[in-house]
N, CA, C and O atoms as CSV, one atom per row, in Angstrom:
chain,resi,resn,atom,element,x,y,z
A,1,UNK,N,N,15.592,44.084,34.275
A,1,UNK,CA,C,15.768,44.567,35.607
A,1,UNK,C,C,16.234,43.435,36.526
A,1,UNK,O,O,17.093,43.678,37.374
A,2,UNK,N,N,15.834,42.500,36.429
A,2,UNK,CA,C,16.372,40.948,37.165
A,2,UNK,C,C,17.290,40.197,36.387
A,2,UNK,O,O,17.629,39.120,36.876
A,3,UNK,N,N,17.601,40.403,35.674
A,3,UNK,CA,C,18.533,39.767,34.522
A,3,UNK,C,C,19.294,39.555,35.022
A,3,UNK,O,O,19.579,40.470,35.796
A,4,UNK,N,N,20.504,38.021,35.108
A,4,UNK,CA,C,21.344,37.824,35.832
A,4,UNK,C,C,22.545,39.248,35.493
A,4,UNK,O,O,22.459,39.998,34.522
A,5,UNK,N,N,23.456,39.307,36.428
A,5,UNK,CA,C,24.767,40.614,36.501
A,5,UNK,C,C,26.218,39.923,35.181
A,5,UNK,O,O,26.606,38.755,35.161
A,6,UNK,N,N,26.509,40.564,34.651
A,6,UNK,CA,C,27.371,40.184,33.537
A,6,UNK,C,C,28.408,39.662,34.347
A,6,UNK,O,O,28.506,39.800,35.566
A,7,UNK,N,N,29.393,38.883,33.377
A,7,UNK,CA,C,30.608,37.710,33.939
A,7,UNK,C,C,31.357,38.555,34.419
A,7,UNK,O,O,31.511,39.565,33.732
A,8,UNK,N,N,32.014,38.487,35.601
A,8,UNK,CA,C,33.536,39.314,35.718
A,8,UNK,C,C,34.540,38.695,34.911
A,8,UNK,O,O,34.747,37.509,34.652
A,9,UNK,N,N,35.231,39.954,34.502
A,9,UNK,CA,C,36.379,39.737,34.009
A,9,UNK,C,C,37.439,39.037,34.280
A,9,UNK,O,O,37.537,38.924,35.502
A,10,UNK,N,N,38.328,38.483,33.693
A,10,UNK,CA,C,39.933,38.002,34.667
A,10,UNK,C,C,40.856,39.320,34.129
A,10,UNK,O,O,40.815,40.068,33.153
A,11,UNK,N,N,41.719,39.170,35.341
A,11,UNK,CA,C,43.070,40.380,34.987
A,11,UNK,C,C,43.269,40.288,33.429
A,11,UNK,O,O,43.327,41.176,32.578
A,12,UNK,N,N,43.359,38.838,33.333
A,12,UNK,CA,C,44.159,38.977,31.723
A,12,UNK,C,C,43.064,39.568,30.576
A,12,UNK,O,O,43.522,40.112,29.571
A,13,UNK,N,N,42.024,39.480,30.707
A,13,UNK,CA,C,40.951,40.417,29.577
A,13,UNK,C,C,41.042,41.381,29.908
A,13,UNK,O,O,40.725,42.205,29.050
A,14,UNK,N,N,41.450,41.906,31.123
A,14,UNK,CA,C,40.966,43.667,31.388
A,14,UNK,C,C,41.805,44.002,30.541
A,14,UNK,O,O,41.481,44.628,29.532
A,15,UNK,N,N,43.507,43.502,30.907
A,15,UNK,CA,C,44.769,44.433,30.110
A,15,UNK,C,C,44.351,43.720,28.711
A,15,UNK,O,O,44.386,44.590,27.841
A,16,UNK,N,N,44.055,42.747,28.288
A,16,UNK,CA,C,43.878,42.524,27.079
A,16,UNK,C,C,43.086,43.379,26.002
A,16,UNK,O,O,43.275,43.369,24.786
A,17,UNK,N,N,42.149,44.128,26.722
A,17,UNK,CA,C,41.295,44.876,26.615
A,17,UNK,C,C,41.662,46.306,26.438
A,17,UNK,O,O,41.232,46.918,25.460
A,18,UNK,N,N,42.584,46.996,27.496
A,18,UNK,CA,C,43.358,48.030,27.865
A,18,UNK,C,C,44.401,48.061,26.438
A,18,UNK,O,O,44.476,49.076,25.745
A,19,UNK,N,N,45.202,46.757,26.114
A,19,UNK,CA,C,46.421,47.387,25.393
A,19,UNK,C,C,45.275,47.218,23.848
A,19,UNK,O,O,45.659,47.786,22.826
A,20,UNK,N,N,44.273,46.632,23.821
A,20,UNK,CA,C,43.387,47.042,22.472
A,20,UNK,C,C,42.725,48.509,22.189
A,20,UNK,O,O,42.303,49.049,21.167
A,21,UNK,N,N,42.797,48.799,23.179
A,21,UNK,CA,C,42.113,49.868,23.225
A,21,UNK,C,C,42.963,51.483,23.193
A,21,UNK,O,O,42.499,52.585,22.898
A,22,UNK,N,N,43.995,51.197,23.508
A,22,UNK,CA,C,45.284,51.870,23.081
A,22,UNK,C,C,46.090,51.750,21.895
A,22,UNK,O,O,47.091,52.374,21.542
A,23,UNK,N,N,45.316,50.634,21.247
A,23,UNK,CA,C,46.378,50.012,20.060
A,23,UNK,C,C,45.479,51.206,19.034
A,23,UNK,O,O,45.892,51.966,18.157
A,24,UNK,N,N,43.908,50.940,19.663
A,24,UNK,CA,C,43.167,51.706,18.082
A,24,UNK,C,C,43.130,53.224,18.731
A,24,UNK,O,O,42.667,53.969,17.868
A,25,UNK,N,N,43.309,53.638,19.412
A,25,UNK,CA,C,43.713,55.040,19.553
A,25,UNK,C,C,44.664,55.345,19.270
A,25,UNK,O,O,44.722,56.555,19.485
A,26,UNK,N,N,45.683,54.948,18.827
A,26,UNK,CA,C,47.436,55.416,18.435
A,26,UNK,C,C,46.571,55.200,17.085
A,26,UNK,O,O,46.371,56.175,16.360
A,27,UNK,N,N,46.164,54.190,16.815
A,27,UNK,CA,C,46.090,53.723,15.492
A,27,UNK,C,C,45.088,55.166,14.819
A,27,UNK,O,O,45.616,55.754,13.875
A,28,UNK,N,N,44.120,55.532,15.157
A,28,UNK,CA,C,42.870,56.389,15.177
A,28,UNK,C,C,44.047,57.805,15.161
A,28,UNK,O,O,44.165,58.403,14.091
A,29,UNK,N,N,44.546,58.089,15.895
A,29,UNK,CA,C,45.403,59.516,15.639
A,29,UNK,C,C,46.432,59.724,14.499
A,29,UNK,O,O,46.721,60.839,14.064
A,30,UNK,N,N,46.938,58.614,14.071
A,30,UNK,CA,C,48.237,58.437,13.029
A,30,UNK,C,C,47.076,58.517,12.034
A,30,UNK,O,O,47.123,59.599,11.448
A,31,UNK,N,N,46.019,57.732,11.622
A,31,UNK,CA,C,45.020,57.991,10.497
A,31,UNK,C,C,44.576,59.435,10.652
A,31,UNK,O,O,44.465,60.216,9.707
A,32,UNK,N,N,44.414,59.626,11.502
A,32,UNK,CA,C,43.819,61.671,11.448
A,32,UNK,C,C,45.230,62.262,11.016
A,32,UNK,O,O,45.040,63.348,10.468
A,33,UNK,N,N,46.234,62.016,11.055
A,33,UNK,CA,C,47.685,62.697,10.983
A,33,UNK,C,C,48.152,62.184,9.348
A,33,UNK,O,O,48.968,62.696,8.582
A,34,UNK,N,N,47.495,61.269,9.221
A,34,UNK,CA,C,47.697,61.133,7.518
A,34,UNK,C,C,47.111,61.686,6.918
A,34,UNK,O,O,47.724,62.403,6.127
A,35,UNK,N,N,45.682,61.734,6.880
A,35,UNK,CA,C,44.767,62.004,6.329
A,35,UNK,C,C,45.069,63.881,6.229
A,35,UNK,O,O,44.900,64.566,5.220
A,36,UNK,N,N,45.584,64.407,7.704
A,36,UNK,CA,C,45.547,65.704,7.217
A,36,UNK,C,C,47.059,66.551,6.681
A,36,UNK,O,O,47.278,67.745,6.481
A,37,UNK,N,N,48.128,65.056,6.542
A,37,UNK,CA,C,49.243,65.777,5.357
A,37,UNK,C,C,49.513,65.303,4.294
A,37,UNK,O,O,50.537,65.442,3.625
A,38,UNK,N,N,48.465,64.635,4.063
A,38,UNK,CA,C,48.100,63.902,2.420
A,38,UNK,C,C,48.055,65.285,1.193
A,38,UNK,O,O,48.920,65.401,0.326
A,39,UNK,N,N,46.962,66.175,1.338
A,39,UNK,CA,C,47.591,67.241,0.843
A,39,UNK,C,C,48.677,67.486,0.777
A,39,UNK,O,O,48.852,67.529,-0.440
A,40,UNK,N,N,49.408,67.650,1.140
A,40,UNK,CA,C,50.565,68.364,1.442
A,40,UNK,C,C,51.694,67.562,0.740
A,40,UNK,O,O,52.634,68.017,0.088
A,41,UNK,N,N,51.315,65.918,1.092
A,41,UNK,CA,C,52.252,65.596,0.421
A,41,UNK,C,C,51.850,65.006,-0.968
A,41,UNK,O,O,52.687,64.243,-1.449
A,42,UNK,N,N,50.745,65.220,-1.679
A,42,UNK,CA,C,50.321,64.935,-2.965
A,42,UNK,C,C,51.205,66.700,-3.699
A,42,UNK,O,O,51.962,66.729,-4.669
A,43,UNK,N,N,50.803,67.831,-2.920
A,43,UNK,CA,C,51.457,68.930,-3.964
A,43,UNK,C,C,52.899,68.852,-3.653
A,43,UNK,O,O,53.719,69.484,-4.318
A,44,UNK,N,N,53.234,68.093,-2.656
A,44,UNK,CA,C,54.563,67.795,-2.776
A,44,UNK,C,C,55.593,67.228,-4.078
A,44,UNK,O,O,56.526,67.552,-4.812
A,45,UNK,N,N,54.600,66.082,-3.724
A,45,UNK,CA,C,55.191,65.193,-5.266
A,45,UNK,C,C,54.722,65.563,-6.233
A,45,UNK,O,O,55.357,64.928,-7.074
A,46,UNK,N,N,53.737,66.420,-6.974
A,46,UNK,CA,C,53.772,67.334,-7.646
A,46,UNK,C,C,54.702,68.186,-8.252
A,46,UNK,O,O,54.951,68.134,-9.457
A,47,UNK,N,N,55.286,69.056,-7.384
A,47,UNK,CA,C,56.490,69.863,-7.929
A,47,UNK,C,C,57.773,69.080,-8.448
A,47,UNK,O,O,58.608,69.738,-9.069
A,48,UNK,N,N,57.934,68.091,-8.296
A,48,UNK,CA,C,58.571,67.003,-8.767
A,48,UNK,C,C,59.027,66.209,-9.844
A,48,UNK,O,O,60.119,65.965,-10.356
A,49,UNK,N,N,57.495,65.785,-10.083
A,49,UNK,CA,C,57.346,65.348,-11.647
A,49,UNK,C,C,57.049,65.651,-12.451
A,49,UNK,O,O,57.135,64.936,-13.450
């Protein structure tokens, strides 16, 4: 409850912070977008060989 108040940030950690945090959400949606045409493309290459 008295504990000193955490460091402020500088500009450059916030966006440093910001474009990380956008990097693993693009990153986090392309893995959900693989993961759900992996099927699709395993019976793909299937008919194939």
């Amino acid at each position: 409850m008295f504990a000193p108040g955490q460091e402020q940030l500088s500009k450059e950690e916030i966006k440093a912070g910001e474009v990380e945090a956008c990097q693993t959400v693009k990153m986090t949606v392309l893995g959900g977008i693989a993961l759900y045409l992996s099927p699709f493309a395993i019976d793909f290459a299937r008919k194939f060989l």
